[in-house]
N, C-alpha and C positions, 0 to 999 in steps of 0.2 A: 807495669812491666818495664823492666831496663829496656832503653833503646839501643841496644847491641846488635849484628848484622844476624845472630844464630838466634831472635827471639823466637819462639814458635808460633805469636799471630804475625809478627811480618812475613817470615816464612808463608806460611799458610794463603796470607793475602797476595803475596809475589809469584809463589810457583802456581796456586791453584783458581783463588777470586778474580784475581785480575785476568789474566790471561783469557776466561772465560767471558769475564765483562765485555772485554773489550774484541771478543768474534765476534757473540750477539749483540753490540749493543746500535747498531745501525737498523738491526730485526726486531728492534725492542724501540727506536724513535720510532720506525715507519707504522708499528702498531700504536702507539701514543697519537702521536699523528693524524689514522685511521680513525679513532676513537672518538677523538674530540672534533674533528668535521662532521662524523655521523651524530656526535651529539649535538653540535650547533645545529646541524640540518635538521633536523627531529624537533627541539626547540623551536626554529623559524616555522617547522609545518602547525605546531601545535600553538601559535600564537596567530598566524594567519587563519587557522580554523574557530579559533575563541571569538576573535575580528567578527569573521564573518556569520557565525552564529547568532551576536549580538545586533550586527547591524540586519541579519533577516529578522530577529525578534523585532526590530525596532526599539533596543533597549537606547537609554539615551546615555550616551559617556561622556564621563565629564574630564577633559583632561585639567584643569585648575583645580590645586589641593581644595579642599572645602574649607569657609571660612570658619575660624576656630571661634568660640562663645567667649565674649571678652568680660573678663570678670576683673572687678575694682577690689584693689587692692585696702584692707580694714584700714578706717580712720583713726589720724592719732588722735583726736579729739575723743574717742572711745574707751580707749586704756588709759587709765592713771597709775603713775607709780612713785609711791608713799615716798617722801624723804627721808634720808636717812643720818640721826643724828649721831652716829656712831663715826668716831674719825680712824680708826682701825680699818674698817671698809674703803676706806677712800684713799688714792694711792697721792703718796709726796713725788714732788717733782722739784726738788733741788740738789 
């Protein structure tokens, strides 16, 4: 759309979106707000309760990653590869 003063979404966004935004929208942080402390809270209670579940099992937790299986990388003594007497394949360098 042209950006002219009569377009019908600025219109629209000036007389009707905005003005509404910006009554609710202090009603609209404090419930974001609300939201996400109840969910941090809920979180901490459900990680305190995993805790303590584990350590009544006497489960044992390990907080160090687990050491990863160390594997050797193929020897080149293994692969052979054929030479090639083709001088097409082989790039010039002058």
């Amino acid at each position: 759309m042209a950006p002219i003063s009569w377009n019908g979404s600025q219109v629209i966004y000036n007389k009707v979106i905005r003005p509404i935004f910006l009554r609710y929208e202090a009603v609209v942080d404090d419930m974001v707000n609300d939201i996400g402390g109840r969910a941090m809270s809920a979180a901490e209670n459900i990680t305190r309760e995993v805790l303590c579940t584990l350590m009544k099992n006497n489960a044992v937790v390990s907080l160090t990653p687990a050491q990863p299986e160390t594997k050797s990388l193929p020897s080149s003594s293994t692969a052979t590869v054929a030479p090639s007497d083709s001088k097409e394949e082989q790039p010039s360098f002058r």
